[in-house]
N, C-alpha and C positions, 0 to 999 in steps of 0.2 A: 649681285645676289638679291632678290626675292626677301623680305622679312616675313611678308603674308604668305599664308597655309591655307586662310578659310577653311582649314579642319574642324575650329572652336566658334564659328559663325553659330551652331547650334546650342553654344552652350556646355560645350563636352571639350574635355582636356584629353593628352597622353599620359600618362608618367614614365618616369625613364625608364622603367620594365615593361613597356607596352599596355598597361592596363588602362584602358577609356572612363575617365571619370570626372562626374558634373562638376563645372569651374566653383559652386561654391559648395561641396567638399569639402568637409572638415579637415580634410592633410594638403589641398588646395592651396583653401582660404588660409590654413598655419603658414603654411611657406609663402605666400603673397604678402604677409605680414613682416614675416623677416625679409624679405625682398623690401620692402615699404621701409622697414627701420635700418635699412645698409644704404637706403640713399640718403636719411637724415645723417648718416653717420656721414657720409656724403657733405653735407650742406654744412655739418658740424667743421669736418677738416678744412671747410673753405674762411670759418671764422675763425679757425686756433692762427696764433701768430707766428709767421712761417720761424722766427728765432726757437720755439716749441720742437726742434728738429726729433726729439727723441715721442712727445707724443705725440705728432704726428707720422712717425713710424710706426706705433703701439695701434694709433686709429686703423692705418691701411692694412694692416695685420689683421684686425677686427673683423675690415671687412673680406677680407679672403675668408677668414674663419667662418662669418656666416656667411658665404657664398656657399663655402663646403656643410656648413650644415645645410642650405636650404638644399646642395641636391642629395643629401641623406635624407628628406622629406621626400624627395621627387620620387622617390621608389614606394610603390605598394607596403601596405604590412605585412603580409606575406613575404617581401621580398627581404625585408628589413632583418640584419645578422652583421654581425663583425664584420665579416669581409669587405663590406660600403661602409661600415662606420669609419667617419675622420675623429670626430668630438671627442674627447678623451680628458680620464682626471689631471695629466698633466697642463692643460689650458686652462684650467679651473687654478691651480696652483699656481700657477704664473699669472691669473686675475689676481690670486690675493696677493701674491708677493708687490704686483705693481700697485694694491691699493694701500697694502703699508708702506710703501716708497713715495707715492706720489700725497699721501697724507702725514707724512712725517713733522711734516710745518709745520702742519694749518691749525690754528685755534682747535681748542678744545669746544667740540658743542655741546651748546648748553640749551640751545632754542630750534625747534622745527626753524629752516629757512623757507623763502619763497623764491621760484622759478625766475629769477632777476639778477640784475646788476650789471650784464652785458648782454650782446649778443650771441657770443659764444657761448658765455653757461645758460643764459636764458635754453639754447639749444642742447646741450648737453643735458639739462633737466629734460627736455623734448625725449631726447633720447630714449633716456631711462623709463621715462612711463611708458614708450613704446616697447623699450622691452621686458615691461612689465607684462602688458598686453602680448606679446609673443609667450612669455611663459605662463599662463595662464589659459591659453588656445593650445600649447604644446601639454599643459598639465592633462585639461580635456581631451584630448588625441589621445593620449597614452591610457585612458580609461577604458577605451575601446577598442585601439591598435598598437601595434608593437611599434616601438621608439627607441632610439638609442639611450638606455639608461644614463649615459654622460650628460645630455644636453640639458636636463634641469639644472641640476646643481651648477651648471657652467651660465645659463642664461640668470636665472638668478646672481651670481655672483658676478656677471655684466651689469646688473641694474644696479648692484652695488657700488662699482667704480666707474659709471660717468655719475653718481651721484657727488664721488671723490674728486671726479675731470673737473666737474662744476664750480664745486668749492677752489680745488686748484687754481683753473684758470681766472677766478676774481682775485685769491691771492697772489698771482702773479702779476698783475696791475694795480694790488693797492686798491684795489674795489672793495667796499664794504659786503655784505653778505645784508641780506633784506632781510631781518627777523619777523616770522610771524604773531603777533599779540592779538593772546587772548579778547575776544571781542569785550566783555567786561572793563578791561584794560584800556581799549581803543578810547580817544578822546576825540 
């Protein structure tokens, strides 16, 4: 099977309801982004340690879930209505339920941390500002096109719990946490 189309040789996309639209496209360029943050999520489950069998279950989930958002992106705003909607508030509740689970442990914070301590949360922080950057281009989309009302509050409350994976997976090695100090303080 053929992967090349040379359809987008000009610059021009489909979306999955037939409508032709330039690859950088505001509902495009969104979905390219979450495409872009399910392979970190990717590179992420290659760092978590395979004995992690439960969050590494919770990651592959993740990334089905934003597969299925990105092709809730791939259709027109016109096209956009329940019936393609996957995203829904019960994924948003079962974020929070696993980031009071998976934070149940961990130190009390008291200090901004920094993006450190291993490779995996080093990436797990990766994560999270990328899907900072996905809800922030989906926030912008929804000012001008119709969006599945779910997927804020649910990408949002993703950035919340690899923020949670992060601190996790250092406390599951006994890795300290990299406190940020004040430059004042810096010696």
């Amino acid at each position: 099977m053929r992967i090349y189309t040379r359809q987008g040789d000009k610059g021009m996309t489909r979306l999955a309801d037939g409508l032709q639209l330039a690859k950088d496209d505001m509902r495009v360029e969104t979905y390219g982004y979450i495409d872009e943050l399910n392979s970190h999520i990717g590179l992420l489950i290659a760092e978590v340690p395979a004995a992690e069998t439960g969050l590494l279950a919770d990651l592959l989930l993740l990334q089905q879930e934003l597969f299925d958002l990105g092709g809730e992106l791939a259709f027109s705003s016109a096209a956009q209505e329940a019936a393609i909607w996957q995203v829904n508030d019960e994924w948003t509740v079962r974020l929070e339920e696993q980031i009071d689970a998976y934070s149940a442990n961990l130190p009390v914070l008291r200090n901004f941390i920094l993006p450190s301590g291993s490779r995996a949360a080093a990436q797990a922080h990766v994560v999270r500002t990328l899907t900072r950057r996905c809800e922030r281009l989906l926030l912008t989309l929804s000012r001008s096109e119709q969006i599945n009302p779910a997927i804020l509050p649910y990408m949002n409350r993703l950035s919340d719990w690899f923020f949670i994976i992060a601190r996790y997976l250092l406390a599951c090695t006994a890795t300290p946490e990299v406190l940020w100090v004040k430059a004042a303080e810096r010696g």
